[in-house]
Wavefront OBJ file of the C-alpha trace (Angstrom):
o trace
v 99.738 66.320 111.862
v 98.793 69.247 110.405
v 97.348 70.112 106.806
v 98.445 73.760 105.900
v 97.082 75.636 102.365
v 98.161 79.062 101.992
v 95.273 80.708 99.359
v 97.212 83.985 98.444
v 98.033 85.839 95.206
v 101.299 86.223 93.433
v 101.675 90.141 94.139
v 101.035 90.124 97.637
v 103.751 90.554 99.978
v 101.673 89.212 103.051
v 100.938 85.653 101.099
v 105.319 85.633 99.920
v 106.011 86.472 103.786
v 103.502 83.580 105.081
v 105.392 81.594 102.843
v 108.891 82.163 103.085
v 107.863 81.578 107.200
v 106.730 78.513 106.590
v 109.647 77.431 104.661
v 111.365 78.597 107.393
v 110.200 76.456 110.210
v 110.070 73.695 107.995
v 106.253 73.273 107.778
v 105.400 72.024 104.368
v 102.022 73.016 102.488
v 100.345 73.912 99.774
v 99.324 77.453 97.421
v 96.914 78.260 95.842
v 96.919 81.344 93.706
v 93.278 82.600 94.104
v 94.096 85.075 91.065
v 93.573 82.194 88.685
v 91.803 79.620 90.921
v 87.658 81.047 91.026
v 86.962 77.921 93.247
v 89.536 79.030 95.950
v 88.696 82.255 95.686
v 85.079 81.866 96.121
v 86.283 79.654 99.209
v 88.515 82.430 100.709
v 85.329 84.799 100.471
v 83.260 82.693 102.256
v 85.523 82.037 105.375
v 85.556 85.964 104.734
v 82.301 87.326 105.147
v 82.315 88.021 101.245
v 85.918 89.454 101.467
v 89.196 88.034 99.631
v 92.485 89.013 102.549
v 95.410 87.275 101.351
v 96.883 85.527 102.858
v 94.268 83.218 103.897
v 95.553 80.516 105.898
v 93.998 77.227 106.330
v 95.228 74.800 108.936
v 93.335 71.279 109.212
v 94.363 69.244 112.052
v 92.353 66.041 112.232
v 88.970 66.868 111.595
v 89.431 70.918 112.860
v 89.630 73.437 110.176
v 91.264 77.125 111.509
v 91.965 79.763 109.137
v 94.027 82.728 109.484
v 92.929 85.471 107.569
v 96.365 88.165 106.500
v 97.715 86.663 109.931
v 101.310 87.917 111.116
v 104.645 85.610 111.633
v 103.682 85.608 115.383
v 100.407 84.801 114.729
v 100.267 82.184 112.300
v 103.589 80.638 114.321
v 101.645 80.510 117.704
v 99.011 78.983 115.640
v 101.105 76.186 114.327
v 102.609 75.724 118.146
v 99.169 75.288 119.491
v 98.186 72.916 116.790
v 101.141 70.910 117.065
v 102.412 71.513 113.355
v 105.990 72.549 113.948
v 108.329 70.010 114.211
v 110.341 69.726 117.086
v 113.773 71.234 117.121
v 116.252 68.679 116.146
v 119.152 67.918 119.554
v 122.334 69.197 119.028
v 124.931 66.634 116.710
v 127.443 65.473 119.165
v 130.775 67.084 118.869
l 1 2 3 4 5 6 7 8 9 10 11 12 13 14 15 16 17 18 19 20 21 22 23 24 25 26 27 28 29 30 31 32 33 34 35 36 37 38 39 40 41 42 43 44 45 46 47 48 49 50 51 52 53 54 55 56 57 58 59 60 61 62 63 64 65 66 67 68 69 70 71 72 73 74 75 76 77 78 79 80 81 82 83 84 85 86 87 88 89 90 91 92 93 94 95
C-alpha cells in the first residue's frame, strides 16, 4: 500500500491538477495547504533545497519515502505504477 500527501496551496493549478488525477485513478490521500500549515511548509522546503514547488508529492510505501516535487500526470502516474499504488483495473461486469 501506498501513503500519498499532496502539500500544495489553494491557488495553484499544478497542486488542483495532481489532485483531480488522483481522484481520477482512484488513489486516495491527503492535502495539506502549506499556505496556512508553517510545519508542512518548512517540510516541503527541506525535501527542496530551501525551495517551496507545489505540488510536492509525498509517496510512502512501507518504510520508503519518494517525493515528487511539481511532478506531471505522467510522472506522478508512472510513479504510483512503480510503487504499486494504483489499484488494479476492475474485469469487465458480465453481460
Amino acid at each position: 500500500m501506498v501513503v500519498v500527501k499532496v502539500y500544495g496551496t489553494s491557488g495553484c493549478e499544478h497542486t488542483r491538477a495532481a489532485r483531480e488525477l488522483l481522484k481520477a485513478l482512484a488513489v486516495p490521500y491527503d492535502y495539506v495547504d502549506i499556505d496556512s500549515d508553517e510545519a508542512a511548509a518548512k517540510q516541503v522546503e527541506e525535501w527542496n533545497e530551501g525551495r517551496r514547488p507545489t505540488p510536492a508529492v509525498a509517496l510512502l510505501s512501507g518504510e520508503r519515502l519518494t517525493v515528487l516535487s511539481d511532478p506531471t500526470g505522467e510522472q506522478l502516474e508512472a510513479e504510483l505504477t512503480r510503487l504499486g499504488g494504483l489499484a488494479e483495473a476492475a474485469p469487465p461486469s458480465p453481460s
